[in-house]
C-alpha positions as a Python dict, from the first residue, in 0.01 Angstrom:
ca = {
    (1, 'X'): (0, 0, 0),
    (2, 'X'): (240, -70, -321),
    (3, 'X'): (518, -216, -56),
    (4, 'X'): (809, -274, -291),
    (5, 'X'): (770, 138, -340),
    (6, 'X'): (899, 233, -41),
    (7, 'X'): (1246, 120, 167),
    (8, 'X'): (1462, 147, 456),
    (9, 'X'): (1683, 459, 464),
    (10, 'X'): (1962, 437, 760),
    (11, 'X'): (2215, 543, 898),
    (12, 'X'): (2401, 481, 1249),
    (13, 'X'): (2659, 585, 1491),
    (14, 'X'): (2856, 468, 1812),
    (15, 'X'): (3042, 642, 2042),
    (16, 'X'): (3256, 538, 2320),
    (17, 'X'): (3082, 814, 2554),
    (18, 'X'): (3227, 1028, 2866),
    (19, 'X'): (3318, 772, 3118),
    (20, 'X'): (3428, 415, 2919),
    (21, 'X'): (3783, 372, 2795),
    (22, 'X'): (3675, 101, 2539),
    (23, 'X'): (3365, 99, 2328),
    (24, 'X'): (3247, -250, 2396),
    (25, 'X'): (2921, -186, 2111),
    (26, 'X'): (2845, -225, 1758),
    (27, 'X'): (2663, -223, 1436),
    (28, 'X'): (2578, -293, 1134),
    (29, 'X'): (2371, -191, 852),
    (30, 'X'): (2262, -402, 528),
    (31, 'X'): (2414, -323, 219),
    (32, 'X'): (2094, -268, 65),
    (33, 'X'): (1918, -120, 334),
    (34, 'X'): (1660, -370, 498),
    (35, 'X'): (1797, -495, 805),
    (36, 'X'): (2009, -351, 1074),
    (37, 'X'): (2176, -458, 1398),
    (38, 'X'): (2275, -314, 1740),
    (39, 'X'): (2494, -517, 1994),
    (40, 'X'): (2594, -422, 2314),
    (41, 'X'): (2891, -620, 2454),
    (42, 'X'): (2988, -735, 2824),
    (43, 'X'): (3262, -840, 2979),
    (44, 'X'): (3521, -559, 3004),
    (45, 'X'): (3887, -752, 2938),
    (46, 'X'): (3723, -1080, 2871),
    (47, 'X'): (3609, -909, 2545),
    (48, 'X'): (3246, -774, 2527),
    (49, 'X'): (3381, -571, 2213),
    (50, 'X'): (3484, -878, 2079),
    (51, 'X'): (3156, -1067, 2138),
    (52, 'X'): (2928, -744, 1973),
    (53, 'X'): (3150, -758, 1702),
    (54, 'X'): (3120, -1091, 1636),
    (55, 'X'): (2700, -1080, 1705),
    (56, 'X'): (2678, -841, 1377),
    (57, 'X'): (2915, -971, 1154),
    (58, 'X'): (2769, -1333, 1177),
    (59, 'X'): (2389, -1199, 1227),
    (60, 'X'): (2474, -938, 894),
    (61, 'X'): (2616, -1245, 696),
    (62, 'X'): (2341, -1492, 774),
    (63, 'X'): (2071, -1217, 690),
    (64, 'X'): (2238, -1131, 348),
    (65, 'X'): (2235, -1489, 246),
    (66, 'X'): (1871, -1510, 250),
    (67, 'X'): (1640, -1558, -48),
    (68, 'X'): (1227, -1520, -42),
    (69, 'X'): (1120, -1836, -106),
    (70, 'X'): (948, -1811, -454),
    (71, 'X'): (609, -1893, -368),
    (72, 'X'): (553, -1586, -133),
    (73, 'X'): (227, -1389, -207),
    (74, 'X'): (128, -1051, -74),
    (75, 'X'): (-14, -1053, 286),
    (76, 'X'): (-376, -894, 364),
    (77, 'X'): (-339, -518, 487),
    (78, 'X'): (-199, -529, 820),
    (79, 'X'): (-370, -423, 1130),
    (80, 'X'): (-139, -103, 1201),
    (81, 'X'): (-66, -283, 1536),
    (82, 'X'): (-95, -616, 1497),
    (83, 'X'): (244, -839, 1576),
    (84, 'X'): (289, -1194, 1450),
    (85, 'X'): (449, -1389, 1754),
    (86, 'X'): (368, -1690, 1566),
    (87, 'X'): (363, -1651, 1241),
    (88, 'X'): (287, -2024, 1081),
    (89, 'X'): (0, -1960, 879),
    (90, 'X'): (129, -1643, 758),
    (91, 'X'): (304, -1546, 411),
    (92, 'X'): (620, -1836, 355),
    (93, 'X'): (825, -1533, 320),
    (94, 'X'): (820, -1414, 661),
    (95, 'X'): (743, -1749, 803),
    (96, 'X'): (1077, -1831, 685),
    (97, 'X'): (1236, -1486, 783),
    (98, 'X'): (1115, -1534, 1128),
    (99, 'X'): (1285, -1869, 1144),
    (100, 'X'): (1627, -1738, 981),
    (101, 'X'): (1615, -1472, 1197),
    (102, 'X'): (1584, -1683, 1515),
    (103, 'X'): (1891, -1894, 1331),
    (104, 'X'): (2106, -1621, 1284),
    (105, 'X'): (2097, -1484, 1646),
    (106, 'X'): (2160, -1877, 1784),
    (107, 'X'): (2435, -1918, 1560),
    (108, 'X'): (2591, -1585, 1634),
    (109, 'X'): (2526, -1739, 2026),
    (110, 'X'): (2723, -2072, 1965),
    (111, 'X'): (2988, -1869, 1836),
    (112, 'X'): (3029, -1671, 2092),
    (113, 'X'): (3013, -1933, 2375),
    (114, 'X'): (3223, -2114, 2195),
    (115, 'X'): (3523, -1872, 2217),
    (116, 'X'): (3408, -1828, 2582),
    (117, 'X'): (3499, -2222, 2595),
    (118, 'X'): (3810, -2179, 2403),
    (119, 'X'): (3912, -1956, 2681),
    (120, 'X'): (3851, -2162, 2990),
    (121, 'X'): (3530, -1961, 3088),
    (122, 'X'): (3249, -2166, 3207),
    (123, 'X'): (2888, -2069, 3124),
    (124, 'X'): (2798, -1695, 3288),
    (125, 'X'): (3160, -1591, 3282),
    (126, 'X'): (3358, -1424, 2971),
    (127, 'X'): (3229, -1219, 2682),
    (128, 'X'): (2862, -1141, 2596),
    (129, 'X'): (2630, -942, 2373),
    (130, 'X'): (2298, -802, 2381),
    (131, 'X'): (2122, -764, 2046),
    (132, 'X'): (1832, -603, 1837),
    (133, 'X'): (1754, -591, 1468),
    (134, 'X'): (1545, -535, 1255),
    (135, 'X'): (1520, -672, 891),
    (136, 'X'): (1248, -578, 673),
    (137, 'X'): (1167, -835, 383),
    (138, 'X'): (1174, -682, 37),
    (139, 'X'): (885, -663, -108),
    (140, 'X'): (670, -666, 189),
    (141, 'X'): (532, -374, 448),
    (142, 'X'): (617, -592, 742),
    (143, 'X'): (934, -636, 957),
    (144, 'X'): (1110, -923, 1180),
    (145, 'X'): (1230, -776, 1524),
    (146, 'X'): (1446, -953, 1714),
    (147, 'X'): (1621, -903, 2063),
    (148, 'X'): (1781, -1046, 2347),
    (149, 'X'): (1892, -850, 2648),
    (150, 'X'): (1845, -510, 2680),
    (151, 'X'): (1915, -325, 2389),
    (152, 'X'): (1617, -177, 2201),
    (153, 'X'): (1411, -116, 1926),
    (154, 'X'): (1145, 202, 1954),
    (155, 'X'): (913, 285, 1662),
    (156, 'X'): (793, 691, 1562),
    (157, 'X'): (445, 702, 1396),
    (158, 'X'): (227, 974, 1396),
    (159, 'X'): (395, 1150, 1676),
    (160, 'X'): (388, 846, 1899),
    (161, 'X'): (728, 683, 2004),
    (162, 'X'): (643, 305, 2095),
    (163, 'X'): (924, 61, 2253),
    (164, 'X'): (858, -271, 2009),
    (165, 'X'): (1076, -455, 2255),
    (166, 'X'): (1116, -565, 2623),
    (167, 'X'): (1401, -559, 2815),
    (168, 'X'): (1542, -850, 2905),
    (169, 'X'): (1663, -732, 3272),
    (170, 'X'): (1618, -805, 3652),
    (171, 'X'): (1494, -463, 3663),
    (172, 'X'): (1201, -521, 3410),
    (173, 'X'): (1132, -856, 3561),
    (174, 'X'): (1096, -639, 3870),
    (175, 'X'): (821, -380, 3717),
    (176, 'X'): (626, -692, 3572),
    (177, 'X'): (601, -873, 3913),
    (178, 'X'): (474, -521, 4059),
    (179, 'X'): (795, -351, 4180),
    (180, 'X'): (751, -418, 4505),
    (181, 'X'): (1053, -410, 4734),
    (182, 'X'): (1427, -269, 4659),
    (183, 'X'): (1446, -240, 4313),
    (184, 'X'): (1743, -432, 4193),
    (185, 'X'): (1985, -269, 3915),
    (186, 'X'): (1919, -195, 3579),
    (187, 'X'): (2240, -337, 3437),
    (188, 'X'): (2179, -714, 3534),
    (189, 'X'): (2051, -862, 3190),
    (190, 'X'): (1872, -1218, 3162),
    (191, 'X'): (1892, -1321, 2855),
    (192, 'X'): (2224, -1243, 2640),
    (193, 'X'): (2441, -1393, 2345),
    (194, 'X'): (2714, -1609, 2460),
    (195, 'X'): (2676, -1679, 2852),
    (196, 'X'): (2552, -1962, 2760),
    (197, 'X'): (2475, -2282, 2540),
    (198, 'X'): (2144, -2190, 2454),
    (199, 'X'): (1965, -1928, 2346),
    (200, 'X'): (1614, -1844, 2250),
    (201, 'X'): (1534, -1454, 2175),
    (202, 'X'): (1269, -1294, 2157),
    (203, 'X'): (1144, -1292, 1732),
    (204, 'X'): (804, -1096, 1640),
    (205, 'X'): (673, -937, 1303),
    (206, 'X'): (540, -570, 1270),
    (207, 'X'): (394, -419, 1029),
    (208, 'X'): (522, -148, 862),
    (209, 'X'): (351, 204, 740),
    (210, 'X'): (497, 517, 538),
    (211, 'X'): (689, 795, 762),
    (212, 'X'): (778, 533, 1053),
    (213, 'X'): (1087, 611, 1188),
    (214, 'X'): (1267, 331, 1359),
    (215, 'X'): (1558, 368, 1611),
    (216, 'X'): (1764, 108, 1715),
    (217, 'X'): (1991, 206, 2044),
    (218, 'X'): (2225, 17, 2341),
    (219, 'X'): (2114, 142, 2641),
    (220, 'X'): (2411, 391, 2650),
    (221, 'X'): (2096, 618, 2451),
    (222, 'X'): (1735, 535, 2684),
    (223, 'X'): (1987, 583, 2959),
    (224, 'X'): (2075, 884, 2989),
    (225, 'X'): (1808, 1025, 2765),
    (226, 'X'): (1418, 1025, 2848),
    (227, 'X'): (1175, 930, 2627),
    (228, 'X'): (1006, 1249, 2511),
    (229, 'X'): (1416, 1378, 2435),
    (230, 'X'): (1407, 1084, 2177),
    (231, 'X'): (1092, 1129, 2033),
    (232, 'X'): (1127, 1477, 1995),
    (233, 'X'): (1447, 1466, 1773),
    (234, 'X'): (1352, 1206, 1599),
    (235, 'X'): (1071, 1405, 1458),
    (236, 'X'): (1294, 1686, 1344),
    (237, 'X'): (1282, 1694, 943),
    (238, 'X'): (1657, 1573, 922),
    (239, 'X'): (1819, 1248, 758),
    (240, 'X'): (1907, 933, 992),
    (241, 'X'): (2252, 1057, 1001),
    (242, 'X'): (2236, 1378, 1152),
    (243, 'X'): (1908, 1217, 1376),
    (244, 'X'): (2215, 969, 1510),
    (245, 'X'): (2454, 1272, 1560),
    (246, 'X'): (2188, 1465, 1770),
    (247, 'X'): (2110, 1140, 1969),
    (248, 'X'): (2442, 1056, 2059),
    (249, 'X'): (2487, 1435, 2137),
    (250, 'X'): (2219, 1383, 2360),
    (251, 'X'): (2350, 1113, 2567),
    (252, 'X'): (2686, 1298, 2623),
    (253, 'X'): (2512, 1628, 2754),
    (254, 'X'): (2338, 1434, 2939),
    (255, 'X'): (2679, 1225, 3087),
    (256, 'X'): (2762, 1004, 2857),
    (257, 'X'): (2814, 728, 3101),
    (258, 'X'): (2820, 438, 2855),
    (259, 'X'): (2870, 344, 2531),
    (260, 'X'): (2622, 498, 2287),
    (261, 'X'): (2510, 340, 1960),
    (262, 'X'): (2190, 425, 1722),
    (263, 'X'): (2098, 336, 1387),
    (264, 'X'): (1784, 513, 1252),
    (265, 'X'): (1612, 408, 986),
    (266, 'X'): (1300, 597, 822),
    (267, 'X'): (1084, 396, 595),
    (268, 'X'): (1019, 633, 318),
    (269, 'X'): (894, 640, -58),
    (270, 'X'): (1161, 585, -313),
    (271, 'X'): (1241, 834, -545),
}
């Protein structure tokens, strides 16, 4: 497939929803296109809008910087779903995407912890952030996910809507041990940005194929709004924006009772 043909058209929205007083999530959006990044934030009035916030600005800075290194070459055609957990005898360009990618998130991590520590709060108190991006390389049909927490990243091909990531939550650790016994709630998350020193999210590489749609939501959207909802508007023949406006539409009909925030990006043949 002639990769550097096609690119990342996207477009996304937040909304404070029907039953918060503060929209604690956010954003952002590559200037050119290839990468894009949702954040959840926790804490209420210790600042989880502060700590989203700060996740995307520092994650959307560290992924601008970034230059292929000049000795990339063209990968072999992909598998359509193959991932590359580990991707060290791969092309150098995502080799080094995965590890900038795992960089950015860390760093945005230290920062965050470290205004937690500015403000007295000792490690699982204060501000934090969920995250998931996406950034595809230019040039290439293949994309770096990354996530921690519970925010996710689903993937429209052929009809099929696919979660690419896995929530980091006592509730999923629940289903994967068998869900046996109360289930516990879906809101306690296990692995976030700035509750602590360290942080190591979860950073995979999938390929990419003409007419995937890719959405990118806090939970304020898989909440309230099922599966088949999602996939069904995100096959209607509209651009990412209005796709976002009918998503976040759906989580308010639906109750609206969390923050909402989409980006969705269609990877599509340039003109």
């Amino acid at each position: 497939m002639p990769s550097d043909a096609y690119s990342l058209i996207a477009a996304g929205k937040t909304d404070v929803g029907r039953a918060r007083a503060r929209n604690e999530d956010s954003f952002c959006i590559g200037a050119s296109g290839d990468f894009a990044v949702v954040c959840d934030g926790m804490g209420g009035h210790a600042g989880g809008d502060i700590a989203s916030r700060t996740a995307v600005e520092v994650i959307g800075r560290f992924l601008e910087d970034f230059t292929p290194p000049p000795d990339a070459v063209p990968p072999p055609p992909p598998d359509s779903e193959r991932t590359l957990p580990n991707p060290a005898d791969h092309n150098p360009a995502l080799r080094s995407a995965v590890v900038v990618a795992r960089s950015a998130v860390q760093l945005a991590n230290q920062r965050i912890h470290g205004l937690n520590r500015q403000r007295g709060f000792a490690d699982g108190r204060g501000m934090g952030t969920t995250a998931v991006g996406v950034w595809r390389i230019p040039g290439l049909p293949q994309m770096v996910v990354f996530h921690a927490g519970d925010s996710r990243l689903y993937r429209l091909r052929d009809g099929e809507l696919k979660a690419l990531t896995r929530d980091h939550s006592l509730y999923q650790a629940w289903l994967d041990n068998g869900g046996r016994g109360t289930a516990p709630q879906r809101n306690i998350i296990l692995r976030a940005l700035g509750t602590g020193e360290d942080l190591e999210p979860d950073v995979v590489v999938h390929p990419l194929l003409p007419d995937d749609v890719l959405l990118l939501c806090s939970d304020g959207l898989n909440g309230m709004v099922p599966d088949g909802m999602i996939a069904r508007i995100l096959q209607q023949p509209t651009d990412p924006a209005e796709t976002c406006a009918a998503l976040v539409d759906a989580a308010n009909a639906a109750g609206g009772h969390d923050n909402i925030t989409v980006v969705v990006a269609r990877f599509a043949q340039q003109p």
